[in-house]
BALOBA-1460 file (C-alpha; in Angstrom, 3 decimals):
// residues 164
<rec num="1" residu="x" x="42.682" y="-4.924" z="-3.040"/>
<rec num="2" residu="x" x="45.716" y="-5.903" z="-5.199"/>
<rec num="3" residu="x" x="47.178" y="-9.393" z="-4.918"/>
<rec num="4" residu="x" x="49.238" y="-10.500" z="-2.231"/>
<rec num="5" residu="x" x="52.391" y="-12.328" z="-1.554"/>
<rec num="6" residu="x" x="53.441" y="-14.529" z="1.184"/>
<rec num="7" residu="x" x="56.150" y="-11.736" z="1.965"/>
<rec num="8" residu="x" x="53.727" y="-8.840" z="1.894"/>
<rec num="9" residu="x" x="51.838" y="-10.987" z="4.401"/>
<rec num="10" residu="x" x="54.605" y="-11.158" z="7.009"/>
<rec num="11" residu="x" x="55.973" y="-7.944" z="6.805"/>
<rec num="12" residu="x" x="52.517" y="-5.721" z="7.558"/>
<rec num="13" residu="x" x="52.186" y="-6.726" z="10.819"/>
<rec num="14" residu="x" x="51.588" y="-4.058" z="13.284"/>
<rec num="15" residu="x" x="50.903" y="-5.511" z="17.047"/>
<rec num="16" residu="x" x="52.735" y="-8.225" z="16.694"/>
<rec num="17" residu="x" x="56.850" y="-9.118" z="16.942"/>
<rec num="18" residu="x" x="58.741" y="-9.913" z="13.690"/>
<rec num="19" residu="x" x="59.315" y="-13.143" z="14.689"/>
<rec num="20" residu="x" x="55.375" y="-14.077" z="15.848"/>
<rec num="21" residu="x" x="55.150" y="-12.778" z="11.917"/>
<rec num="22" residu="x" x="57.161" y="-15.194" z="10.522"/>
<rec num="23" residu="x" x="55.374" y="-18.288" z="12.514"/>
<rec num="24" residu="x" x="51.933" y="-17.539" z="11.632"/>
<rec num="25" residu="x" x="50.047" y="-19.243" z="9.497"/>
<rec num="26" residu="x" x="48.794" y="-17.849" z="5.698"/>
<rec num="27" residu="x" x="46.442" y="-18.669" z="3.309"/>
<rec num="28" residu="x" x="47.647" y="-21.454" z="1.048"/>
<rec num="29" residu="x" x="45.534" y="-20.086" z="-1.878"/>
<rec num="30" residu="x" x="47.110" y="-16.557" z="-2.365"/>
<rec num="31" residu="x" x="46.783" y="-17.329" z="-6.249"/>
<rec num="32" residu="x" x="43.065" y="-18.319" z="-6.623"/>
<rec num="33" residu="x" x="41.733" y="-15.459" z="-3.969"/>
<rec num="34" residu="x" x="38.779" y="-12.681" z="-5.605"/>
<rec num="35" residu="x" x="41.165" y="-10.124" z="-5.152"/>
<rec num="36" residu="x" x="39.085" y="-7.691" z="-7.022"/>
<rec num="37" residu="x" x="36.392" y="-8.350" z="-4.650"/>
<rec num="38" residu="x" x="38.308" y="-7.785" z="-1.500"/>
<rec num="39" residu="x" x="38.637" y="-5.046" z="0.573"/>
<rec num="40" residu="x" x="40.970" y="-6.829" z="3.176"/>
<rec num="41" residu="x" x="42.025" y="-10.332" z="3.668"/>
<rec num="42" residu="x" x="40.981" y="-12.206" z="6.392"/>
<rec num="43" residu="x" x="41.564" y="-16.002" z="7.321"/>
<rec num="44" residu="x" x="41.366" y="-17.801" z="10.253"/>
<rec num="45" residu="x" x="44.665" y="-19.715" z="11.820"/>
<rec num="46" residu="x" x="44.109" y="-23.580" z="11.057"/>
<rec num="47" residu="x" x="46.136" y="-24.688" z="14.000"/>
<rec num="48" residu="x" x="45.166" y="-21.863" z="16.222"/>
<rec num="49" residu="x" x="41.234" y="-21.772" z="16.614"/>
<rec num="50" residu="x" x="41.531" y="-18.674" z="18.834"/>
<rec num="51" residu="x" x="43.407" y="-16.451" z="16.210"/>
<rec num="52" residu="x" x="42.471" y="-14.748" z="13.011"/>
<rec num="53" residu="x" x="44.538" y="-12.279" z="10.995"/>
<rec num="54" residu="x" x="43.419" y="-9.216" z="8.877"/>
<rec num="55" residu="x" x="45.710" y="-7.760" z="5.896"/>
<rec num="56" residu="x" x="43.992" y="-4.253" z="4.436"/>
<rec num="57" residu="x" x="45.523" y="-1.441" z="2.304"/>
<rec num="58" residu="x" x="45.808" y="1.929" z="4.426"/>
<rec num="59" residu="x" x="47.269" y="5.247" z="3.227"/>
<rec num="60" residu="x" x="48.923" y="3.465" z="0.492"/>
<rec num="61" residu="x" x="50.452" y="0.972" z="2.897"/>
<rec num="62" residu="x" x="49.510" y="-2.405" z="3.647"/>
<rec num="63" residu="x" x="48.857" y="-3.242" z="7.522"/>
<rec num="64" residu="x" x="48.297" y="-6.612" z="9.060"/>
<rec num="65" residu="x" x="46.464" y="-7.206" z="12.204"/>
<rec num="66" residu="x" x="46.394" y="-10.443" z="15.150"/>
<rec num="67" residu="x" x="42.828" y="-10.895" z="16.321"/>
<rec num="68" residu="x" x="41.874" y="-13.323" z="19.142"/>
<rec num="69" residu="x" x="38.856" y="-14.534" z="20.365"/>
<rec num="70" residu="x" x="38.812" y="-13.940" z="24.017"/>
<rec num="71" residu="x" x="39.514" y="-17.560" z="25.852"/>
<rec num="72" residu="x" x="36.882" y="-16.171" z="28.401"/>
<rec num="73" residu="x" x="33.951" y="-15.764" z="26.268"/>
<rec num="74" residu="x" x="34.959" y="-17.594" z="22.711"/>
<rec num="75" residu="x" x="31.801" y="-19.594" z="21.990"/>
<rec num="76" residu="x" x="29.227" y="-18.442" z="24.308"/>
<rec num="77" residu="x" x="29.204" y="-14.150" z="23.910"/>
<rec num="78" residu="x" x="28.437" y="-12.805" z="20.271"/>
<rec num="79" residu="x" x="26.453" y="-10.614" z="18.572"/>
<rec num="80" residu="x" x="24.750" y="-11.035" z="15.622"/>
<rec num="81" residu="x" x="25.613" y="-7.926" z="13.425"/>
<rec num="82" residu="x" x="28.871" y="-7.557" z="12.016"/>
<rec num="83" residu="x" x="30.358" y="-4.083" z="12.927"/>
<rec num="84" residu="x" x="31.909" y="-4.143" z="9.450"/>
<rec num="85" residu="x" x="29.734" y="-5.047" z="7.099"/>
<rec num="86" residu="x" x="26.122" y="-4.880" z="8.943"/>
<rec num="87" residu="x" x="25.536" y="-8.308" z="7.980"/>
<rec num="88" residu="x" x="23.578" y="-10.117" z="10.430"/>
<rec num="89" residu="x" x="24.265" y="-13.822" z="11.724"/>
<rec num="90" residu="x" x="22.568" y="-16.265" z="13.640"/>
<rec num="91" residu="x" x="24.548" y="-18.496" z="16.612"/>
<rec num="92" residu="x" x="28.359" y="-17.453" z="16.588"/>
<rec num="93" residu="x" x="28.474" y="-16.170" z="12.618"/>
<rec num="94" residu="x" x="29.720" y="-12.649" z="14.523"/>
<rec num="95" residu="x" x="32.362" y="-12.628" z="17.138"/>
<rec num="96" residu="x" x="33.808" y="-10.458" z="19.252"/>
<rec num="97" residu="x" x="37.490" y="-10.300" z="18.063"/>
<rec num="98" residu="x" x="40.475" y="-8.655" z="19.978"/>
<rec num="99" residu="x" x="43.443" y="-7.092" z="18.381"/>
<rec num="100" residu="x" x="46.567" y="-5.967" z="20.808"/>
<rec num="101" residu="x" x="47.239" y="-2.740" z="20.212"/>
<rec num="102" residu="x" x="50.626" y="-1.485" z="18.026"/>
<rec num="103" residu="x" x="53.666" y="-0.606" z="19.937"/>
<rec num="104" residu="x" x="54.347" y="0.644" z="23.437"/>
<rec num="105" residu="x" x="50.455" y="0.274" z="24.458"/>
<rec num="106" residu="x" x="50.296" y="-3.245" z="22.872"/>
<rec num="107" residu="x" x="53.229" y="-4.498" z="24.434"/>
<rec num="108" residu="x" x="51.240" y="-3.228" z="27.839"/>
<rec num="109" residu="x" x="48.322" y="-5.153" z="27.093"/>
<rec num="110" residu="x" x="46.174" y="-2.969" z="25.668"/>
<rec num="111" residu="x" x="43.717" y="-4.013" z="22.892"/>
<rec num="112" residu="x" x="40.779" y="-3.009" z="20.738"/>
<rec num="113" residu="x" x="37.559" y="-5.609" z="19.855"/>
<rec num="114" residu="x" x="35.613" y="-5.495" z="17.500"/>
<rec num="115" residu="x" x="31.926" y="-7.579" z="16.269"/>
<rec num="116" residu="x" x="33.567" y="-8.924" z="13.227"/>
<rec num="117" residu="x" x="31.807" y="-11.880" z="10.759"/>
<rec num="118" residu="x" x="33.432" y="-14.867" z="12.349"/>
<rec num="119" residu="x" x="34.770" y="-15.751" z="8.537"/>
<rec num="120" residu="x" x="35.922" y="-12.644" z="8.229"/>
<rec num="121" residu="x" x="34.154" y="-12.685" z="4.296"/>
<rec num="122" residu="x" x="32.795" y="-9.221" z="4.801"/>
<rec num="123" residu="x" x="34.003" y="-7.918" z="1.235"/>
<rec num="124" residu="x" x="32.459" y="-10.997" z="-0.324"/>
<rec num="125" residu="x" x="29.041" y="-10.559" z="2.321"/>
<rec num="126" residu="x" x="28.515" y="-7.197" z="0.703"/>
<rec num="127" residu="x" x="28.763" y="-7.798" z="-2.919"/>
<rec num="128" residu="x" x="26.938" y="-10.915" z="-2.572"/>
<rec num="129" residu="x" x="29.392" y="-12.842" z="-3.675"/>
<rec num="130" residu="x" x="28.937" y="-15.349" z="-0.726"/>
<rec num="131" residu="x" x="25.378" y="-16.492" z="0.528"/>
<rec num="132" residu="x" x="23.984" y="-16.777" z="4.300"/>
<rec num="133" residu="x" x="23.710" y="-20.406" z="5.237"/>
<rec num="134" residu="x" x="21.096" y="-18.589" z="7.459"/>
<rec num="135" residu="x" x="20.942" y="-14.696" z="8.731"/>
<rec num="136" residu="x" x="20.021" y="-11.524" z="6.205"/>
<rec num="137" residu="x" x="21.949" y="-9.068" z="4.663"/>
<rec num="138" residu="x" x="19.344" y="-6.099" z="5.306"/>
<rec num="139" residu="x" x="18.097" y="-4.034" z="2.141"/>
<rec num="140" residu="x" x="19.444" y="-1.420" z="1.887"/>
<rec num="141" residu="x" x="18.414" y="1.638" z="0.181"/>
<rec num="142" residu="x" x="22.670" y="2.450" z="-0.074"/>
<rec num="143" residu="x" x="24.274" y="0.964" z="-3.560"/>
<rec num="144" residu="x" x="26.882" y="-1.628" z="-3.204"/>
<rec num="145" residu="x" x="29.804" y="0.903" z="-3.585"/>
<rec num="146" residu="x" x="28.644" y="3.462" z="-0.862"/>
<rec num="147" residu="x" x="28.591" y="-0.216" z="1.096"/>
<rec num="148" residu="x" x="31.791" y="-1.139" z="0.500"/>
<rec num="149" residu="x" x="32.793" y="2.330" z="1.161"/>
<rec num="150" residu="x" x="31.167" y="2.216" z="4.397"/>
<rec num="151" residu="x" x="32.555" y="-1.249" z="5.477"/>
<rec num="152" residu="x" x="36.594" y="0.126" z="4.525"/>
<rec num="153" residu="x" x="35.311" y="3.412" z="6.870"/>
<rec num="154" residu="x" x="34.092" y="1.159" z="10.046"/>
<rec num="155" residu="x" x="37.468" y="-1.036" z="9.844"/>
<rec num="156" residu="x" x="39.365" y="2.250" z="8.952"/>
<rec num="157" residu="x" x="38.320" y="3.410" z="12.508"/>
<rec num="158" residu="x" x="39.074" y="0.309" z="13.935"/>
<rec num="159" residu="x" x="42.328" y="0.055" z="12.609"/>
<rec num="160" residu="x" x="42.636" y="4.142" z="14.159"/>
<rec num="161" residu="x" x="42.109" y="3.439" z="17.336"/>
<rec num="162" residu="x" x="44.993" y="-0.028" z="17.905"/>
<rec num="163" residu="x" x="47.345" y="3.584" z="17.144"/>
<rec num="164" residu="x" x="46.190" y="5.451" z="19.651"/>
C-alpha cells in the first residue's frame, strides 16, 4: 500500500458523512508506518473503544471504512479466526466488527460484520512481521504472496457487499 496522508484519510470514507470524517481520529504515526508491508490500514479510535477504521486501495481508489463493535456483544461474543487473514486468536484477539453500509442502505441502518483481528495487523500477521502473544498462524502449504493475495480477496468481498 503506498503512503498515506492525513487528507487521503478523511476523504475515502464511504458509510460515513463528511463531517463524521473530519472528527475521527487518525493515526499519529502516518510517517513511521511499514507501508510496504500493508495491505490496508487499520487502527483503532483512542477515544472511542467501540470504533475502528479501515483505509485499503480498491480499483485504483482508496476507500475508508467505520467499523463498530456491537455495544450488545463487545467483549463477551468472538471468534477466534480472523476472516481476513486466518490467523487464529485466543480470548477477544478476533472480533466481530460492523461496518454501516455506503449510501441509501447505510443511512437505513443496514450493515455488514465481519471476524476481523481485533488489531486489525492482518498484513503484518501474515508476513510475520508481528508475533502471537499467544494463538497460531496455521502452516500453510500456500506461500506468503498467494496469502496476502488471499487476505486482499476476503476483505475485497467484504468491502463488495457494504455496496450492495
Amino acid at each position: 500500500m503506498r503512503s498515506l496522508t492525513e487528507q487521503d484519510i478523511r476523504g475515502s470514507f464511504i458509510n460515513c458523512s463528511k463531517g463524521e470524517a473530519k472528527r475521527l481520529s487518525t493515526p499519529r504515526d502516518l510517517s513511521e508506518l511499514p507501508w510496504g508491508d500493508l495491505d490496508f490500514l487499520g487502527w483503532r479510535d483512542p477515544g472511542a473503544p467501540d470504533r475502528s477504521y479501515l483505509v485499503t486501495e480498491r480499483a485504483g481508489e482508496l476507500v475508508g471504512v467505520t467499523l463498530r463493535f456491537p455495544s450488545s456483544q463487545r467483549g463477551f461474543l468472538h471468534r477466534s479466526m480472523c476472516s481476513l487473514c486466518l490467523t487464529t486468536h485466543p480470548g477477544s484477539g478476533v472480533s466481530l466488527m460492523t461496518a454501516r453500509k455506503a449510501g441509501v442502505a447505510g443511512r437505513e441502518g443496514n450493515s455488514v460484520g465481519i471476524y476481523m483481528c481485533t488489531d486489525l495487523a492482518c498484513s503484518l500477521y501474515v508476513r510475520g512481521k508481528k508475533g502471537l502473544e499467544s494463538g497460531t498462524r496455521f502452516e500453510e502449504s500456500l506461500t506468503v504472496e498467494q496469502q496476502i493475495a488471499r487476505t486482499v480477496s476476503n476483505l475485497s468481498a467484504f468491502l463488495e457487499k457494504l455496496y450492495v
